[in-house]
Structure formats: structure tokens, C-alpha cells
ROFISE-894881 format. One record per residue (C-alpha): x, y, z; residue in one letter. Coordinates in nm, 2 decimals. Example, Ala and Ser with C-alpha at 12.3 -4.5 7.8 and 13.67 -1.06 7.14 Angstrom:
{{1.23; -0.45; 0.78}; 'a'}
{{1.37; -0.11; 0.71}; 's'}
***
This chain:
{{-3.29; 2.66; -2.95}; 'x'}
{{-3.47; 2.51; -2.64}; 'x'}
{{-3.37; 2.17; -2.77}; 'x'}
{{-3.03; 2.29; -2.74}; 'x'}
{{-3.01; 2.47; -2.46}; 'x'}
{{-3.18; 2.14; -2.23}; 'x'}
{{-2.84; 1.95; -2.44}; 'x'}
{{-2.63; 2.15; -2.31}; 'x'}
{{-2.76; 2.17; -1.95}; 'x'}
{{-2.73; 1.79; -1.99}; 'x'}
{{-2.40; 1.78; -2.07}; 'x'}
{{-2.27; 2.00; -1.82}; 'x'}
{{-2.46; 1.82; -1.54}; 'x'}
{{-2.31; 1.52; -1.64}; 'x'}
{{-1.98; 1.64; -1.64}; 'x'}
{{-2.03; 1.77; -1.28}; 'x'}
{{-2.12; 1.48; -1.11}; 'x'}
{{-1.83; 1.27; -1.35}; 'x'}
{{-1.58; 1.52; -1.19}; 'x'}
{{-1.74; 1.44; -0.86}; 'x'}
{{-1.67; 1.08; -0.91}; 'x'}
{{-1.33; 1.10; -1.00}; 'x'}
{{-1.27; 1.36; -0.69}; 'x'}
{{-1.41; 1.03; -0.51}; 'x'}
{{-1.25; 0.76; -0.68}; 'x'}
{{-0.86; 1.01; -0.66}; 'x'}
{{-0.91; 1.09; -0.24}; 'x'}
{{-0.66; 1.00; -0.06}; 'x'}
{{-0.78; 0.67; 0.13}; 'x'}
{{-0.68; 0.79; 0.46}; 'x'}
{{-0.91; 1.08; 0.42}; 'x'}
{{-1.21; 1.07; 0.66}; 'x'}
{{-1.42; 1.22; 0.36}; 'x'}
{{-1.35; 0.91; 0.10}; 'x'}
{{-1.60; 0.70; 0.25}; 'x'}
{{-1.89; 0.97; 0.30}; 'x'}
{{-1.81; 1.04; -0.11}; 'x'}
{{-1.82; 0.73; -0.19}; 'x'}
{{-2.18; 0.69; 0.00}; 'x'}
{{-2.28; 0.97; -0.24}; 'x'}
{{-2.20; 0.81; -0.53}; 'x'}
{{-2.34; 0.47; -0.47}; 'x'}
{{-2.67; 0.64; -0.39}; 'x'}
{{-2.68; 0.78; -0.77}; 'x'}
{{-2.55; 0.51; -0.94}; 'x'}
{{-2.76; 0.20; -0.78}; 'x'}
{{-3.08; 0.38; -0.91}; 'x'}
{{-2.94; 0.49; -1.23}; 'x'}
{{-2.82; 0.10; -1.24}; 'x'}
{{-3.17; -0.06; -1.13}; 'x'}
{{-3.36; 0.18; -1.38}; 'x'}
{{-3.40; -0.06; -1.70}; 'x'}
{{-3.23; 0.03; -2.02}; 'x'}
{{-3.09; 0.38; -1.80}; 'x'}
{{-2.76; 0.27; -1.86}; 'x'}
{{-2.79; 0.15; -2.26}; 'x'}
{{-3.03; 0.51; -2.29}; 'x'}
{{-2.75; 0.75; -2.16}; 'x'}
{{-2.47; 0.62; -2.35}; 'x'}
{{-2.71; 0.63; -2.69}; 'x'}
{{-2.81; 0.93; -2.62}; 'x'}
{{-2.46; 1.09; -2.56}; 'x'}
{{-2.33; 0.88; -2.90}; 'x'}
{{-2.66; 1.07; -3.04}; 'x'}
{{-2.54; 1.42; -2.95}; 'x'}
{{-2.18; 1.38; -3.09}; 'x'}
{{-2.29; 1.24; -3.39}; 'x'}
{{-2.54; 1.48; -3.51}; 'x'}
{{-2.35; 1.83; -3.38}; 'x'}
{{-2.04; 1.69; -3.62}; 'x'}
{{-2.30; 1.60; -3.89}; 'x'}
{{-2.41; 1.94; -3.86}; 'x'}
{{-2.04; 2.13; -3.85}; 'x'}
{{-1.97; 1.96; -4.13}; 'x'}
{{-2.28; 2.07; -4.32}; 'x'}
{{-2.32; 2.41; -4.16}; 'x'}
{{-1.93; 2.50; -4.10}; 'x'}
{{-2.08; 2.62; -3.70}; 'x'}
{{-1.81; 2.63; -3.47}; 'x'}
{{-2.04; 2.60; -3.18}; 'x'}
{{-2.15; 2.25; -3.36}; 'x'}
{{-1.83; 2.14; -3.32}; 'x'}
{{-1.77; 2.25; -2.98}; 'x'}
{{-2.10; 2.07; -2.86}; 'x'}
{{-1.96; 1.78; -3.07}; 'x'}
{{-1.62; 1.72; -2.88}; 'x'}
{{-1.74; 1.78; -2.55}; 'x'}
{{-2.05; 1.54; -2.60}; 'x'}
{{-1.79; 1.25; -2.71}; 'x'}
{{-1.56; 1.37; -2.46}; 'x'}
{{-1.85; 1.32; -2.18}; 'x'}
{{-1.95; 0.98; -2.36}; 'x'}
{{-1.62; 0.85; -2.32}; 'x'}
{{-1.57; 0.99; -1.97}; 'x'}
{{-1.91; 0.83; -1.88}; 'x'}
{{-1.85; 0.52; -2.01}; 'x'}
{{-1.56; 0.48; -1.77}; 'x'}
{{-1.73; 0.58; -1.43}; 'x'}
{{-2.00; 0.38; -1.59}; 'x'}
{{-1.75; 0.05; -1.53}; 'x'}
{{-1.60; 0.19; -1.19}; 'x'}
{{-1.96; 0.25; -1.06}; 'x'}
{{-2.06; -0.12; -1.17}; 'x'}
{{-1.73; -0.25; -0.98}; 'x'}
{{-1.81; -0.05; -0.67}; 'x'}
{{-2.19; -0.19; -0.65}; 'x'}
{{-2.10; -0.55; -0.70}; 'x'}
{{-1.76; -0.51; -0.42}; 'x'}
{{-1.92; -0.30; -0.19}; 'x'}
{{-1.75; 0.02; -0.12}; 'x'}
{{-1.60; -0.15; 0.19}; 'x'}
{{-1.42; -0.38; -0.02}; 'x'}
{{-1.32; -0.14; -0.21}; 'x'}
{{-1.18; 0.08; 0.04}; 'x'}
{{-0.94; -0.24; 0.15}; 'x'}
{{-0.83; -0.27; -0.17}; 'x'}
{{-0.70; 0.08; -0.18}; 'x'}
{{-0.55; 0.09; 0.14}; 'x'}
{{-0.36; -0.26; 0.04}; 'x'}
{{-0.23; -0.06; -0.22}; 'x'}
{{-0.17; 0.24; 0.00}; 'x'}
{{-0.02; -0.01; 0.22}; 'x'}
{{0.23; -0.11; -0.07}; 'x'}
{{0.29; 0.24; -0.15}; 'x'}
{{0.40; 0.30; 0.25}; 'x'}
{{0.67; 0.02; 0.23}; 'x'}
{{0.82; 0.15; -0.08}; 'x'}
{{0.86; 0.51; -0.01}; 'x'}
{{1.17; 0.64; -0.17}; 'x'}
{{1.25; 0.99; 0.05}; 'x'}
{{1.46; 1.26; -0.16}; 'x'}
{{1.79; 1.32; -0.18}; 'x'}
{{1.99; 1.50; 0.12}; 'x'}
{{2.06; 1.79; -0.09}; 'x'}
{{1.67; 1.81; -0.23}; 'x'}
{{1.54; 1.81; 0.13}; 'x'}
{{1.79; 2.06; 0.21}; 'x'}
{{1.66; 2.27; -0.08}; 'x'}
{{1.29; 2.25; 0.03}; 'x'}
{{1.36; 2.42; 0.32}; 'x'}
{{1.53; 2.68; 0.16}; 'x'}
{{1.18; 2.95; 0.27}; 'x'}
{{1.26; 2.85; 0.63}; 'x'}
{{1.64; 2.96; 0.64}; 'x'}
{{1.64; 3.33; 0.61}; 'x'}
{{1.37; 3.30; 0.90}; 'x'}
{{1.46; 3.04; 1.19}; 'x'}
{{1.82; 2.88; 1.23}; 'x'}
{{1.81; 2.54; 1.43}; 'x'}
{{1.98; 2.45; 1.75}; 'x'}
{{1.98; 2.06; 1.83}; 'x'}
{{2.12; 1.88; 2.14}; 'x'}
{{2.19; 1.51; 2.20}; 'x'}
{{2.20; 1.39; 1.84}; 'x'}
{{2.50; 1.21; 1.96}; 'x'}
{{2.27; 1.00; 2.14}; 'x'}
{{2.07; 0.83; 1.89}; 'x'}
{{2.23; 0.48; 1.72}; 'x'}
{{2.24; 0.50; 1.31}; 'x'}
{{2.22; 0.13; 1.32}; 'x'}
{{1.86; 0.09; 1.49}; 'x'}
{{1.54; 0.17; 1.42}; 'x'}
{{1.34; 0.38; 1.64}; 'x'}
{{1.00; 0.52; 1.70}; 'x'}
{{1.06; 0.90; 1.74}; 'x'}
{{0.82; 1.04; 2.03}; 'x'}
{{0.76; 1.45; 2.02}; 'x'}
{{0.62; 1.73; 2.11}; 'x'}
{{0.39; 1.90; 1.83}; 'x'}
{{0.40; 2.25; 1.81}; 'x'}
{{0.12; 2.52; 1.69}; 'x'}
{{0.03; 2.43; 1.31}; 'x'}
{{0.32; 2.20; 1.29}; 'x'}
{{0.63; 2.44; 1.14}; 'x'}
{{0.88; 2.21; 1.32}; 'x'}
{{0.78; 1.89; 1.15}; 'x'}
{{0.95; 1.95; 0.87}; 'x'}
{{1.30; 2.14; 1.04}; 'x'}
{{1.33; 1.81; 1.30}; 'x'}
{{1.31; 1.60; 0.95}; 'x'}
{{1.59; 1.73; 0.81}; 'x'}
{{1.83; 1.75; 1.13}; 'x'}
{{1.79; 1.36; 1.16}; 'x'}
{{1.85; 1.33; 0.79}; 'x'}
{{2.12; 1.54; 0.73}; 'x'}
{{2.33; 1.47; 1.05}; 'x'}
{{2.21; 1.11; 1.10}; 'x'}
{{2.12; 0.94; 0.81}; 'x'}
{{1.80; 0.84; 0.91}; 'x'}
{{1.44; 0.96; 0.74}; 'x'}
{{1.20; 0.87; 0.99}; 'x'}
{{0.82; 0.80; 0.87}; 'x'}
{{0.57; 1.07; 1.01}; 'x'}
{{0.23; 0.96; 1.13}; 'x'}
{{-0.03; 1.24; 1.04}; 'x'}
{{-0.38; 1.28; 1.16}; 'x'}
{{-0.66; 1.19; 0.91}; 'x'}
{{-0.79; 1.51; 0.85}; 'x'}
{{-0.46; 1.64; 0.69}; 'x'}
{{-0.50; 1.40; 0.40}; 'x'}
{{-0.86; 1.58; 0.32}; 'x'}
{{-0.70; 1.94; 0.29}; 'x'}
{{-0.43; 2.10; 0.05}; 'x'}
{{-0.20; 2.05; 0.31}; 'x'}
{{-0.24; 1.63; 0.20}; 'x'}
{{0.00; 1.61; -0.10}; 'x'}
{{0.28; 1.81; 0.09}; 'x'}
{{0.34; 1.58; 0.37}; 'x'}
{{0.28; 1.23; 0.16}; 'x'}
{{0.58; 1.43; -0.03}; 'x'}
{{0.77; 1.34; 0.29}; 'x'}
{{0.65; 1.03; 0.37}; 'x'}
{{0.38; 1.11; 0.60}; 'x'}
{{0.10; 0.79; 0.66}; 'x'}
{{-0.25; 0.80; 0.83}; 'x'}
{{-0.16; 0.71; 1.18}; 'x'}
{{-0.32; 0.36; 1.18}; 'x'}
{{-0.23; 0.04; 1.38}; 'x'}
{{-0.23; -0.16; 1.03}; 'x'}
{{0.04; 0.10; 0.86}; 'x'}
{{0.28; 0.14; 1.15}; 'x'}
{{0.29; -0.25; 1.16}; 'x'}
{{0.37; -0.26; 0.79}; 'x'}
{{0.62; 0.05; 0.82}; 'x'}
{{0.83; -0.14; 1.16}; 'x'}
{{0.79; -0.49; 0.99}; 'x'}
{{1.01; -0.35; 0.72}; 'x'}
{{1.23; -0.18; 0.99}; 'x'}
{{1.17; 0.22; 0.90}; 'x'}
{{1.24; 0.45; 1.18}; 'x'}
{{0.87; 0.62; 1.24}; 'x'}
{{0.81; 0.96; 1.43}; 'x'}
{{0.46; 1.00; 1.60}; 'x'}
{{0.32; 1.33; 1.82}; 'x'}
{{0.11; 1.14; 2.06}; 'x'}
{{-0.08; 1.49; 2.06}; 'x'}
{{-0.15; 1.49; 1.71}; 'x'}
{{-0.36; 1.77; 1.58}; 'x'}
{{-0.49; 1.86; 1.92}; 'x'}
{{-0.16; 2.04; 1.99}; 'x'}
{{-0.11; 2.14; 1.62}; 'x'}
{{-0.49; 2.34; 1.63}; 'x'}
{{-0.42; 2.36; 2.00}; 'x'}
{{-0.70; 2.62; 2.17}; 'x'}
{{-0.53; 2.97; 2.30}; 'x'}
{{-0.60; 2.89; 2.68}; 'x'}
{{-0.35; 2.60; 2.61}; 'x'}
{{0.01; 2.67; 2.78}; 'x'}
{{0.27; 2.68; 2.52}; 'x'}
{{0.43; 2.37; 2.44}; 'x'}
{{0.20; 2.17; 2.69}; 'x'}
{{0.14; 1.78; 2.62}; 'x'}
{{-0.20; 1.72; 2.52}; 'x'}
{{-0.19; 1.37; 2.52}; 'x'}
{{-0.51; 1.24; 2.76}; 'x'}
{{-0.50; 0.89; 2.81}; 'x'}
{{-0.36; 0.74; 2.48}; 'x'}
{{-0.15; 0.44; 2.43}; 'x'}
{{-0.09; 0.38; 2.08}; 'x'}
{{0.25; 0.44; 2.01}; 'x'}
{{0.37; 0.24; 2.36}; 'x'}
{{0.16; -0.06; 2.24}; 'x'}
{{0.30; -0.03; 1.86}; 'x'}
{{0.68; 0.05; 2.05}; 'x'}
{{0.62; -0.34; 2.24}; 'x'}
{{0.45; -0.53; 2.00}; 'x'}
{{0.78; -0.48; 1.75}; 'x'}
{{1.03; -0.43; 2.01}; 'x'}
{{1.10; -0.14; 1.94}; 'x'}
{{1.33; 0.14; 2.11}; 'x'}
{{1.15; 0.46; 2.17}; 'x'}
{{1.34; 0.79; 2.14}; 'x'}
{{1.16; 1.11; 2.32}; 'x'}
{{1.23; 1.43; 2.16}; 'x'}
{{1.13; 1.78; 2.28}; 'x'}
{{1.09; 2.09; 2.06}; 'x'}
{{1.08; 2.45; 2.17}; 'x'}
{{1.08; 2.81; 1.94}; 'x'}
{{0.81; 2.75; 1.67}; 'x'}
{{0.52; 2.90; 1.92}; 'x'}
{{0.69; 3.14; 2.10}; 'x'}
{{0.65; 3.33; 1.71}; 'x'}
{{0.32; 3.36; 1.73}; 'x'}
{{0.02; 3.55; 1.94}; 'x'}
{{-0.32; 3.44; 1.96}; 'x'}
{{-0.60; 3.66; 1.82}; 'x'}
{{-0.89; 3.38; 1.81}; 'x'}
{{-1.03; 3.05; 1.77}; 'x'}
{{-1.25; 2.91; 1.52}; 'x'}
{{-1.40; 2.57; 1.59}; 'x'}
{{-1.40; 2.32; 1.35}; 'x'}
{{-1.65; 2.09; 1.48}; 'x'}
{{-1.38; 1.78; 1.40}; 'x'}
{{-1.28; 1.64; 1.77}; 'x'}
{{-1.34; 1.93; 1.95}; 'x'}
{{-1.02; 2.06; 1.76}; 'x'}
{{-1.03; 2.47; 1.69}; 'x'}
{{-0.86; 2.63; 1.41}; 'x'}
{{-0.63; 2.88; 1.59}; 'x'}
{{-0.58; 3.24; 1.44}; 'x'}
{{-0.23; 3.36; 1.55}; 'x'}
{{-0.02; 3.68; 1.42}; 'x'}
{{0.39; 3.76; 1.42}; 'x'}
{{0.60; 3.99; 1.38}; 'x'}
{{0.95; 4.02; 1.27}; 'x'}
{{1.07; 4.08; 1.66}; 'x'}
{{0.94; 3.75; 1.74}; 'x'}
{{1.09; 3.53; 1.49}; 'x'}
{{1.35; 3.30; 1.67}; 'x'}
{{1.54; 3.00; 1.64}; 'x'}
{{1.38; 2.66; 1.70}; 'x'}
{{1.55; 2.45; 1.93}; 'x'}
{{1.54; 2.07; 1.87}; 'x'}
{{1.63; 1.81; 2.23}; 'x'}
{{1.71; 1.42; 2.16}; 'x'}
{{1.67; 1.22; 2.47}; 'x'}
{{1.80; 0.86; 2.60}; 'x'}
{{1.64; 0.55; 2.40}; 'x'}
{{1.36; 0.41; 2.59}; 'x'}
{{1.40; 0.02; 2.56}; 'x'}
{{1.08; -0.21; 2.48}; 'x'}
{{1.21; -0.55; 2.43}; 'x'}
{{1.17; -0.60; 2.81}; 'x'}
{{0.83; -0.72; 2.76}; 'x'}
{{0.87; -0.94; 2.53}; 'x'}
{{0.60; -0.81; 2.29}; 'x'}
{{0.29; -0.82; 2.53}; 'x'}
{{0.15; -0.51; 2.36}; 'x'}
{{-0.21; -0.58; 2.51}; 'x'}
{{-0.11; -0.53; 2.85}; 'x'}
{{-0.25; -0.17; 2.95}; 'x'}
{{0.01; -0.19; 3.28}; 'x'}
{{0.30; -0.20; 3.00}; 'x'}
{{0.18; 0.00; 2.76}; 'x'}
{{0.10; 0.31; 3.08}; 'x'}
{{0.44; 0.24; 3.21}; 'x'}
{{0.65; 0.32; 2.83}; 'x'}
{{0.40; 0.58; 2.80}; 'x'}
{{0.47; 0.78; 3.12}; 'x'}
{{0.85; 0.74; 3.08}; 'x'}
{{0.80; 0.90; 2.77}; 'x'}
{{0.64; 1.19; 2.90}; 'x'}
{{0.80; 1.25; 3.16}; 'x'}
{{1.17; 1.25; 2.95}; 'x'}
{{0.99; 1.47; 2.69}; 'x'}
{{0.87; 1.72; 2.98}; 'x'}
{{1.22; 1.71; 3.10}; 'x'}
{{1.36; 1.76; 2.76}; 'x'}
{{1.12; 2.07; 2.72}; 'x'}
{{1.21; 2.26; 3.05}; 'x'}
{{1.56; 2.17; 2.95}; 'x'}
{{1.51; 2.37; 2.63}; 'x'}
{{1.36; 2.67; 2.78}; 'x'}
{{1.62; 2.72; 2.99}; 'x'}
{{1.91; 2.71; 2.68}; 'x'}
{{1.65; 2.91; 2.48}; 'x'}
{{1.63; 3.21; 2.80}; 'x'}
{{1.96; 3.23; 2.81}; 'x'}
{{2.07; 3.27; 2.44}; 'x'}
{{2.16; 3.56; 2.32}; 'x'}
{{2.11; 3.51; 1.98}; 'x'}
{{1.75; 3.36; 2.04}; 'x'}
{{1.57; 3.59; 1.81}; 'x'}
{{1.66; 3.61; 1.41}; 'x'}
{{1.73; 3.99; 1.45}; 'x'}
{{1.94; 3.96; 1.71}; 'x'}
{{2.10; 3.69; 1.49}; 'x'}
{{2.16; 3.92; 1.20}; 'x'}
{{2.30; 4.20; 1.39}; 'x'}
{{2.54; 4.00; 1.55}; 'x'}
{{2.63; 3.89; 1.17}; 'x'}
{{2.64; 4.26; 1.11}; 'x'}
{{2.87; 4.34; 1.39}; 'x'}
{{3.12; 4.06; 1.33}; 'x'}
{{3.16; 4.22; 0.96}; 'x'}
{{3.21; 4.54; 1.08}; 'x'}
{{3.46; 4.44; 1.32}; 'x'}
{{3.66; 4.20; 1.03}; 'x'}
{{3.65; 4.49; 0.80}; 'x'}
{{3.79; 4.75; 1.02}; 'x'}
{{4.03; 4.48; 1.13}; 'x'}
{{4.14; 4.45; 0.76}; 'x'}
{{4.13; 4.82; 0.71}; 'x'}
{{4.38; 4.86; 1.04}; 'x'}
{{4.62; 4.61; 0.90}; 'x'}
{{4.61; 4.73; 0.55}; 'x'}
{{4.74; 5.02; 0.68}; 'x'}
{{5.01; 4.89; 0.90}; 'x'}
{{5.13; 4.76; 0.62}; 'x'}
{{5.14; 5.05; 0.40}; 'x'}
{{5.27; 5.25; 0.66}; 'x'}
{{5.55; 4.95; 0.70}; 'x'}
{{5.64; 4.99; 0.30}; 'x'}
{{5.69; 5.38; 0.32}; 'x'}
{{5.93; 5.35; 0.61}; 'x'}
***
């Protein structure tokens, strides 16, 4: 029984740390935990590699364990024989795998391995396929009953041109997905998000690669505007998505960053600011949590059904790079497309709050009793006719 009992505390030891290593090997690339992972692994595996015969001994032994726990089903008819038997060949097949990915990894380095995936990822990027009109319509089907949308100066922006698509972010990012669709549906164009690392490492990951998110690097927004795709960056990232309470609502939170002008230059590309207001004006802070990642915080915030509104969506004027002719590395360039993107965003914002103070139906209740009302009024309408009529027939 002790003989067993250490056989089976083998086995499921070994099948932790093989489900460890595939957790490693499947992260996402652009997750900032894949390297630290992978640093794991390779500590394991070079010693278990330089031990002699460590390799050659596991596998045997594994082989060993199935072999003798199906002799003995056979010869004992024990069910827990046979349970011990699949599992061991199951591990023994499982480890023989890793086995071969670990050996790869030692002799590429995980560096090398890393480009390799994000070549691939890379690849991937460049032949995104986004769904159908009437499919991204349906995935916001949870949002409808909730927040209508309200969008001014889509008649601004050309179908026939690509364009980096400048924002505001709001608080945890429930607009992303709403400003998505209102390009797509009314303008044809699906433009390629660029998300902070740290998204790809939660649950959250699989969602937005969905619809066709990327990690925010120089390397993938080259490869996305080499092949022409519109892209849509929040220059505050997820410092205004986790933004801190003290924060003013809808505030830029940009500091002193330049990435998206430089990327707009280098390709020539047209930028188009766009301004957001609604999604934060739902919620009320109760506290923050740091995180410890950038300084960022993860914000606690409650709602109530009185304070779910409509979101309200502003496209500004095209701001035209091809003026300098590319020099991407010139900070003076680079501040100048930057500022005049602020400043029209700033100016789109203020612009919004002032349509959004002055509407009526700016709240969903409000909304549905106006709905409410208008049915009322059609039905008594229809009542009041009806009876004209009647009354018309009996004279």
C-alpha cells in the first residue's frame, strides 16, 4: 500500500507541473506572464536534463507503472488497477511530449522562442477575419436593453482610407466594444484595437482577441498599417480604464507619450480623434485596490438603475500626417500630431457634455418612459378614431 500510495503521489505531481507547462507553452505571447513562466520551466527542466539517465529513468519508469497496473487488472479484475493504468500511460505520453518541447526550448533559448511565437502572432494579426455585421450586432445584444448610442460626425470619416482611430478610454472599458460596432455597422470599417499587455494575462484575454484586439507594440501596428487596416488606440490605455477615483471623469491620462503620433508619421497615416462620454457617468466610486502593475489601481464602482444612460460617441476632423514625410523620429513632429490630437479630443469631450446636459432622454428610464408615453398616446389615438368611425357607421 505505501508503494502505491508514493505511485500515485508521483503521478499526480507529474501531471501538475505537465499542466503547468502547457499553461506556459498555450499563454498568449503578449502576456507579460509568458516569459516569467517560461523562466520557471527552464529552471526544472535543465536539471532534470543535465541529471544522467533522468530523462531515459522517468519515461521507464512511467512505461513501468502502466504496464504492471494493466497486468494486474487483468489478473485481479481491480478497477483501481486499471484506473492507475490509463492515467500512468496517459502521463507517459503527456510527458513524453513536454519532454520534446522542453529539449527545443533549452537548445533555442526561450528568447528565440518567444520570436518565433510572436512571428506567428504576427501572422495571425495580418489575417484576422472580424465577424459578420449581423454577428457583431448580436454580441451586443446584453448591452441594448441597457445603453442606446448617440454618434455625431460619422459623416466625417472617408470609407476609402485607412485611419488610426485616437480616443478617450472610459472606466473598465464598456465603450470599446459599442464605438466598434457604430464604425462597423454605419461605415464599413472594423478598426484593429491595441490593448494593454496585461489584458492578454486575464479572462478578459480571449474576449477582445475575439475582436481583433493586439498587444500594443511598435512591431504589430507596423504589420497591421503595412497591410492598410484601420487601427484604434487610447493613448491612456489602462491608466484611464483602472483609472484612480480622485481622477476627473473622462480626463486624459496620457503624460508624455508619443507612440501613436510616431506610428501615425512613419506610415502616413491620417489620424482621426474621437471622444466618448456616458459609460462613467453610470458608475460611483466606493474604493481602490492597487494592483502593484504601473501604479495602475483596480477601481471598485457601484450603479444603479437611475444612472444608467446613453453613451454618446463624437468623430472629429482627420488629422493629416503625410506632411512630414515619414520622419517619425523627430520628437518636435511627433509632440505637434500629438497635441492636436488632444486638444480635438478635449474639444470633442466638452462638446459631448454639453449634448449629453441637455438631453432629455439621457438616462434609460427616462428613455423607456418616453416609449411608454408615446404608446399610450398611439393607443388612445386609435381608440378615439375607432370610435369616430363607429359613431360615423350608426349615423
Amino acid at each position: 500500500m505505501l508503494l502505491l500510495s508514493i505511485v500515485d503521489s508521483a503521478l499526480v505531481a507529474i501531471n501538475i507541473f505537465n499542466a503547468f507547462v502547457l499553461f506556459a507553452h498555450l499563454h498568449p505571447v503578449e502576456s507579460p506572464l509568458k516569459k516569467l513562466l517560461l523562466n520557471c520551466i527552464q529552471r526544472v527542466v535543465s536539471d532534470f536534463h543535465s541529471t544522467r539517465y533522468g530523462v531515459s529513468f522517468a519515461l521507464l519508469s512511467l512505461l513501468c507503472i502502466s504496464t504492471c497496473s494493466a497486468t494486474r487488472y487483468y489478473q485481479e479484475d481491480d478497477s483501481a488497477m486499471l484506473i492507475r493504468a490509463m492515467i500512468s500511460g496517459y502521463t507517459f505520453a503527456c510527458t513524453s511530449i513536454f519532454i520534446k518541447l522542453s529539449h527545443q526550448m533549452l537548445q533555442l533559448s526561450i528568447d528565440r522562442l518567444m520570436e518565433l511565437e510572436k512571428e506567428v502572432a504576427r501572422h495571425d494579426i495580418c489575417n484576422f477575419t472580424p465577424p459578420t455585421k449581423s454577428v457583431m450586432d448580436a454580441l451586443l445584444t446584453p448591452y441594448k436593453p441597457f445603453i442606446s448610442v448617440e454618434s455625431t460626425g460619422l459623416h466625417r470619416i472617408p470609407s476609402n482610407t485607412p485611419h488610426l482611430f485616437v480616443s478617450n478610454h472610459s472606466l473598465y472599458g464598456v465603450e470599446m466594444p459599442l464605438l466598434l460596432n457604430q464604425l462597423y455597422q454605419h461605415k464599413d470599417i472594423f478598426p484593429r484595437g491595441l490593448a494593454d499587455q496585461f489584458h492578454f494575462a486575464t479572462l478578459n484575454g480571449p474576449i477582445i482577441r475575439a475582436f481583433g484586439a493586439v498587444d500594443g507594440t511598435r512591431e504589430n501596428v507596423d504589420a497591421l498599417m503595412e497591410k492598410g487596416e484601420s487601427v484604434l488606440v487610447y493613448p491612456g490605455g489602462g491608466h484611464e480604464v483602472l483609472k484612480h477615483s480622485s481622477v476627473p471623469r473622462y480626463e486624459l491620462m496620457w503624460k508624455q507619450r508619443l507612440g501613436f503620433a510616431r506610428c501615425a508619421i512613419k506610415h502616413g497615416y491620417p489620424i482621426l480623434p474621437c471622444a466618448c462620454v456616458g459609460t462613467e457617468d453610470m458608475f460611483e466610486s466606493v474604493c481602490d485596490i492597487p494592483t502593484g502593475y504601473k501604479g495602475m489601481v483596480l477601481p471598485i464602482s457601484v450603479t444603479s438603475p437611475c444612472k444608467v444612460q446613453k453613451c454618446f460617441f463624437w468623430f472629429g476632423t482627420p488629422i493629416e500626417t503625410k506632411q512630414y514625410n515619414g520622419e517619425y523620429t523627430c520628437d518636435e513632429y511627433a509632440k505637434e500630431v500629438r497635441d492636436k490630437t488632444k486638444m480635438a479630443i478635449e474639444a470633442g469631450i466638452k462638446e459631448l457634455k454639453e449634448k449629453q446636459a441637455s438631453d432629455p432622454e439621457r438616462y434609460t428610464v427616462d428613455q423607456y418612459k418616453s416609449q411608454i408615453r408615446r404608446k399610450f398616446c398611439l393607443s388612445s389615438v386609435s381608440a378615439a378614431v375607432s370610435d369616430d368611425e363607429h359613431s360615423l357607421k350608426e349615423d
